[in-house]
C-alpha positions as CSV (number, residue, x, y, z in Angstrom):
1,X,-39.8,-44.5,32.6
2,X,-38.7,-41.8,35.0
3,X,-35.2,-41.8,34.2
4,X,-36.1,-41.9,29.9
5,X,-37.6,-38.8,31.0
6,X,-34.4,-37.8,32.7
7,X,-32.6,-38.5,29.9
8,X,-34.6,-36.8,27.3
9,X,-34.5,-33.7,29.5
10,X,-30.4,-33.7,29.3
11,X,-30.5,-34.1,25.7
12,X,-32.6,-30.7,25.4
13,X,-29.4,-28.4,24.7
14,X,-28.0,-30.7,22.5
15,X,-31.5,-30.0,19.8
16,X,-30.0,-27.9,16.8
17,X,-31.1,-24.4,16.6
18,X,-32.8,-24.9,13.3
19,X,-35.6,-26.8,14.8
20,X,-36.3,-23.8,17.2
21,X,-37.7,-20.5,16.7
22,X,-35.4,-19.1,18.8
23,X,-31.8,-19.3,18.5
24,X,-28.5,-17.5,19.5
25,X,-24.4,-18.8,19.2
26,X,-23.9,-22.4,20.8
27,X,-21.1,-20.9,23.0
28,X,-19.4,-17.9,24.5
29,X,-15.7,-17.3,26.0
30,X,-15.0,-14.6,27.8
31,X,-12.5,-13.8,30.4
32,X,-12.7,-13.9,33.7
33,X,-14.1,-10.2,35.2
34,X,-15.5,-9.1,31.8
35,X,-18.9,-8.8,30.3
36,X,-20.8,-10.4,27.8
37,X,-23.9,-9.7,25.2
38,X,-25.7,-12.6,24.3
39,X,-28.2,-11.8,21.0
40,X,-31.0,-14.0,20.9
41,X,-32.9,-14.2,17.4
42,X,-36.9,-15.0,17.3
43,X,-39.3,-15.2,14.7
44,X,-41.7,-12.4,13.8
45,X,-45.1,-13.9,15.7
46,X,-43.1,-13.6,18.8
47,X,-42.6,-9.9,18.9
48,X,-45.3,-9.1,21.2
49,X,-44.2,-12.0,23.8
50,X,-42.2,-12.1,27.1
51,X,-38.6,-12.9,26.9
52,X,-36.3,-14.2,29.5
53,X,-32.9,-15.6,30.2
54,X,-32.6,-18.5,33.0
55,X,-29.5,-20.8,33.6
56,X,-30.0,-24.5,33.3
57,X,-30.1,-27.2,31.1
58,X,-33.7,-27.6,30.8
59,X,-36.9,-25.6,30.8
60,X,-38.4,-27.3,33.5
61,X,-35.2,-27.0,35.6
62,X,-34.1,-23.4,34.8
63,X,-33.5,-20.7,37.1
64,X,-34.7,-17.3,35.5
65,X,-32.2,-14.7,36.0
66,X,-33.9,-11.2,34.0
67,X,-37.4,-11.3,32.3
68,X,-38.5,-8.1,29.6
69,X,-41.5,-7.8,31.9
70,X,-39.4,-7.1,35.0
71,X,-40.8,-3.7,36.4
72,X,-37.5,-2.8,38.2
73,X,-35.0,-0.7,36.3
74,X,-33.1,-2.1,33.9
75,X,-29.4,-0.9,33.4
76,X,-26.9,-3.3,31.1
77,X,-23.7,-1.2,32.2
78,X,-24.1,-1.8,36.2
79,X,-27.0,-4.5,36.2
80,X,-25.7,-8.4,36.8
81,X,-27.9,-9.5,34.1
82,X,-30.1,-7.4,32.2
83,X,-32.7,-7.7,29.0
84,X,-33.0,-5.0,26.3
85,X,-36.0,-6.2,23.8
86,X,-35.9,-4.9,20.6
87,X,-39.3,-6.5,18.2
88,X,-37.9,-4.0,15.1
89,X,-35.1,-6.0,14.8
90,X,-36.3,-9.4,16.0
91,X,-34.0,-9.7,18.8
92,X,-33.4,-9.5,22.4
93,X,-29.9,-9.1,24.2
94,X,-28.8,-10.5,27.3
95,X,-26.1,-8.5,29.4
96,X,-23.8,-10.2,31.9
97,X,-21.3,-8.1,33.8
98,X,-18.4,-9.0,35.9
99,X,-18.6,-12.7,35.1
100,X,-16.8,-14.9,37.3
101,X,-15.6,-18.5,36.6
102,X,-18.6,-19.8,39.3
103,X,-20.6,-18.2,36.1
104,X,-19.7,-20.9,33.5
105,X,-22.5,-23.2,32.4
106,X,-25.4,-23.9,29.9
107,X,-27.9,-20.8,30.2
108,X,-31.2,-20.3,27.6
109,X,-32.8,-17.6,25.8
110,X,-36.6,-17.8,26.4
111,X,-39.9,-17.0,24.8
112,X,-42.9,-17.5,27.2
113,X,-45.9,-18.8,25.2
114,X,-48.2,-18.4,28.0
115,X,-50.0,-21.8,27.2
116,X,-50.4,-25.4,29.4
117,X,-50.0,-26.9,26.4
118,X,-47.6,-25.3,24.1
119,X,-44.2,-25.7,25.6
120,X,-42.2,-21.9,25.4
121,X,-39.6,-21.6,22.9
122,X,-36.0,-21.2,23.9
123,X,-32.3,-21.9,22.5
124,X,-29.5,-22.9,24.7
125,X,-25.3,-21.8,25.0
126,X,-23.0,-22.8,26.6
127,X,-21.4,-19.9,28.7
128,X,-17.1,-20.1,29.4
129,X,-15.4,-18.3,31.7
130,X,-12.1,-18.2,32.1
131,X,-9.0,-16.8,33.5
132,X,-5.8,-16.0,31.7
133,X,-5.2,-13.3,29.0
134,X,-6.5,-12.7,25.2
135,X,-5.4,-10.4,23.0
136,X,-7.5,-8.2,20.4
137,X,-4.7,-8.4,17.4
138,X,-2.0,-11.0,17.8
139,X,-0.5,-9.7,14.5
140,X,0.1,-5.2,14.0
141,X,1.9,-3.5,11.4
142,X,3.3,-0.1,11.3
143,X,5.3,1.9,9.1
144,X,8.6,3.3,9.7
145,X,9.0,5.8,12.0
146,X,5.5,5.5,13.0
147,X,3.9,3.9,16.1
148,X,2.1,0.1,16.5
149,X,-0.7,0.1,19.7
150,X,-1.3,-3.6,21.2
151,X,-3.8,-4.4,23.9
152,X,-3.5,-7.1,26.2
153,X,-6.4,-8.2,28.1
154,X,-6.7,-10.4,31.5
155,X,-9.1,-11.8,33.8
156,X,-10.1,-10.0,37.0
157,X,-7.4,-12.2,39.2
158,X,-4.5,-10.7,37.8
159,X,-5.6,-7.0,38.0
160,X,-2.8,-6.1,40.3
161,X,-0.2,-8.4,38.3
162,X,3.0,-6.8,37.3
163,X,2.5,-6.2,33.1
164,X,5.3,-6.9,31.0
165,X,6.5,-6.4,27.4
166,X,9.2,-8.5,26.0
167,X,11.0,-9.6,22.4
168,X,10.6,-13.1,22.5
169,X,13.6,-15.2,23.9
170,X,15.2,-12.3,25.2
171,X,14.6,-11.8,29.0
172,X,16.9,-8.8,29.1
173,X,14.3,-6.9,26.8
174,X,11.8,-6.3,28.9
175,X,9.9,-3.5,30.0
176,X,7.9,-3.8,33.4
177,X,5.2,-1.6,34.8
178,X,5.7,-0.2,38.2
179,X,3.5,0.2,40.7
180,X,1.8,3.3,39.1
181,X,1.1,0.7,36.7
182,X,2.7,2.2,34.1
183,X,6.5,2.5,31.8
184,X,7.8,4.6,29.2
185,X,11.0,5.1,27.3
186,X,12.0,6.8,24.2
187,X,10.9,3.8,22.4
188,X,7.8,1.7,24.4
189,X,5.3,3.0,26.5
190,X,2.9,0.7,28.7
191,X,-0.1,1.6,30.2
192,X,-2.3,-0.3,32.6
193,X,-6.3,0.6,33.7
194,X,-6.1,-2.2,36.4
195,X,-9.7,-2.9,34.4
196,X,-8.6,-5.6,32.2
197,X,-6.4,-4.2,29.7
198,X,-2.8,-2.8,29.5
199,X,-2.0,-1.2,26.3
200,X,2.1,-1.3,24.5
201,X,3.0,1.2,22.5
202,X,5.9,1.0,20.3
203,X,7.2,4.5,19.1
204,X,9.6,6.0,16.2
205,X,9.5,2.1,15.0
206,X,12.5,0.9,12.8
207,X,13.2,-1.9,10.7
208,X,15.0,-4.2,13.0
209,X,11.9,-4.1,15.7
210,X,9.9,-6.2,13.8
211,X,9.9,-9.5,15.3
212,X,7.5,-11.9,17.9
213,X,7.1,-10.4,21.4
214,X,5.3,-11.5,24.6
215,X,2.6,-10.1,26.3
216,X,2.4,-11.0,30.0
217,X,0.1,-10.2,33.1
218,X,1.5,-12.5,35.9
219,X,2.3,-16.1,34.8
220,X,0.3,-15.5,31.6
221,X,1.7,-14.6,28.2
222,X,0.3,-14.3,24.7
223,X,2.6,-14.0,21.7
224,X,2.7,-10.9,19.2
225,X,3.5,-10.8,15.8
226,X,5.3,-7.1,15.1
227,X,6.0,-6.2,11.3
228,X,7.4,-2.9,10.8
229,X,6.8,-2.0,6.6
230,X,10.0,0.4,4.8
231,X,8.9,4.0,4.6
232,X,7.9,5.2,1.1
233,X,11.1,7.1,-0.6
234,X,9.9,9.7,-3.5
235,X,12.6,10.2,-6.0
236,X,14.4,13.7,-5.8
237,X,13.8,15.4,-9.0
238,X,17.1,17.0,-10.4
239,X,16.6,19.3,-13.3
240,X,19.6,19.5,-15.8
241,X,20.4,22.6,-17.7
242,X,18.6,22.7,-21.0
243,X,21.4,20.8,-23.9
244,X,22.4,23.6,-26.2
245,X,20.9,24.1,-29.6
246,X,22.8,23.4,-32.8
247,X,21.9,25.5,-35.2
248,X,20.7,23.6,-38.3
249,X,20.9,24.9,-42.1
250,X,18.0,23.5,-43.9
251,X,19.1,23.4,-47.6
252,X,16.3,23.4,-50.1
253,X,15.3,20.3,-51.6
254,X,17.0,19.8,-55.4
255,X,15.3,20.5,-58.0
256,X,13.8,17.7,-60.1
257,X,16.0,16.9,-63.6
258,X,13.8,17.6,-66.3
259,X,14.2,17.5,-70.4
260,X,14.0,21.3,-70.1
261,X,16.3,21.9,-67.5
262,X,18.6,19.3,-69.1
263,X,18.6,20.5,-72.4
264,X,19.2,24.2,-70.7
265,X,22.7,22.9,-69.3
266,X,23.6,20.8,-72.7
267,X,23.6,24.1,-74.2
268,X,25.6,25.5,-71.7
269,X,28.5,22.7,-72.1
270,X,28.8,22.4,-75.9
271,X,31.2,25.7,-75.8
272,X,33.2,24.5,-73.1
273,X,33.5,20.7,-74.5
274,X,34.5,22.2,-78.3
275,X,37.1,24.3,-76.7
276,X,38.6,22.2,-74.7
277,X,39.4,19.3,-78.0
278,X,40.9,22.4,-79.7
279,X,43.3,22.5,-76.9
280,X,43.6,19.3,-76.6
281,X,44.5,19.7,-80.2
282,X,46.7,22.1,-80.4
283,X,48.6,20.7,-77.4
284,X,49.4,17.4,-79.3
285,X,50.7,19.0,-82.2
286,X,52.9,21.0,-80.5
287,X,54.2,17.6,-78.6
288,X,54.3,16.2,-82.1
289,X,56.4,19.1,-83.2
290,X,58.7,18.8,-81.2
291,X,59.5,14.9,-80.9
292,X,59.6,15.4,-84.9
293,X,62.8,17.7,-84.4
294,X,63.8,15.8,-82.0
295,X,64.1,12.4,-84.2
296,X,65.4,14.5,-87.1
297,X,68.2,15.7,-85.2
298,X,69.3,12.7,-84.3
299,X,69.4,11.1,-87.6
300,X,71.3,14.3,-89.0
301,X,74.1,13.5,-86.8
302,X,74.7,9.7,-87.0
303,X,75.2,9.8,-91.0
């Protein structure tokens, strides 16, 4: 009997959120050193209740780590673990700062009920902390001529690790913070907090930096994905001198033949047409004339 009990008490983290009325995400990641907000959602009749995160695996077997009721102050940017309530919105968020990997394990957002019968109401996650590097944008785009920002991020254990930048596959590219923690060139510029993040700036891109590149805080690298976009040419507006003007002679339309415009020029012609058959006529009498002699002549002398 003891150990069903046992058992049912292990399978508590595993019952969906949507039988609670409390829930939050199944499962955080965050890097080691870093901090973490946790937003646990509650129903309406809870607004006026206690809440409180613990870590454990069960409710009976939880150790509470911040309660809303706590009379100490309460400050989420220094504070370990703090709670901010907010019964307008029907939430409360957990703050965890400066996790380390010891950190990682189930943890549960709380509602106290306040009764011996009436169990509270909680929701469990599963917290991972880990150390390595992440990256906010694994892929950045930038025009030509412009400039492209990437920020690496790292856990806490490589904070005094040398940072590097390099085109992927070529070990002869890369640009290496000193002990200022910092580089810059005409072309990249690195800058490191010592915080958690190192930022690369590429500058004046151009066409032929777009590529993969690597990311790296000691032994750990994360790959990049740099496209650099053609910059927008306008097309140069050349004005040619005006073509010159022919000048055009606009005629006026003909007039339309009509019977009394065409009986106007029949009139007109009947002179010319009976004086040129009278010269016609008098031409081909004269011809006739004269072939006449001719033909005379010619008889005259053969008799």
């Amino acid at each position: 009997m003891l150990q069903l009990y046992i058992l049912t008490l292990g399978l508590l983290p595993w019952i969906p959120a949507s039988l609670c009325r409390v829930n939050t995400e199944e499962e955080f990641i965050v890097l080691e050193g870093g901090s973490l907000t946790i937003p646990c959602h509650y129903e309406r009749q809870y607004a006026g209740h206690v809440k409180y995160w613990c870590q454990g695996t069960t409710r009976e077997f939880c150790t509470t780590l911040a309660r809303t009721d706590d009379t100490g102050p309460n400050d989420p940017a220094e504070d370990k673990v703090s709670v901010f309530d907010d019964p307008a919105q029907q939430v409360f968020t957990v703050t965890m700062n400066k996790l380390k990997v010891g950190d990682s394990g189930w943890y549960m957002c709380g509602v106290e009920i306040g009764s011996v019968w009436n169990a509270d109401d909680v929701a469990f996650t599963n917290i991972k902390v880990v150390h390595g590097m992440s990256i906010l944008h694994s892929r950045v785009s930038g025009e030509e001529g412009s400039s492209v920002t990437v920020e690496c991020l790292y856990s806490e254990r490589y904070r005094e690790s040398e940072k590097k930048w390099c085109r992927s596959g070529d070990q002869r590219s890369c640009r290496l913070t000193g002990s200022e923690g910092s580089y810059e060139d005409t072309s990249v510029a690195i800058s490191d907090d010592r915080t958690g993040a190192f930022t690369v700036t590429l500058k004046k891109l151009q066409m032929r930096d777009s590529g993969w590149y690597l990311c790296s805080a000691g032994q750990q690298q994360l790959s990049v994905q740099v496209l650099v976009t053609p910059r927008p040419t306008t097309a140069a507006s050349t004005t040619s001198p005006p073509a010159p003007q022919q000048s055009v002679v606009h005629l006026p339309p003909p007039k339309p033949i009509t019977k009394e415009s065409w009986n106007s020029h029949s009139r007109m012609l009947e002179p010319i047409v009976v004086c040129s058959s009278l010269m016609l006529l008098v031409a081909l009498a004269i011809l006739g004339r004269k072939l006449w002699k001719l033909h005379s002549g010619s008889c005259a002398k053969t008799s």
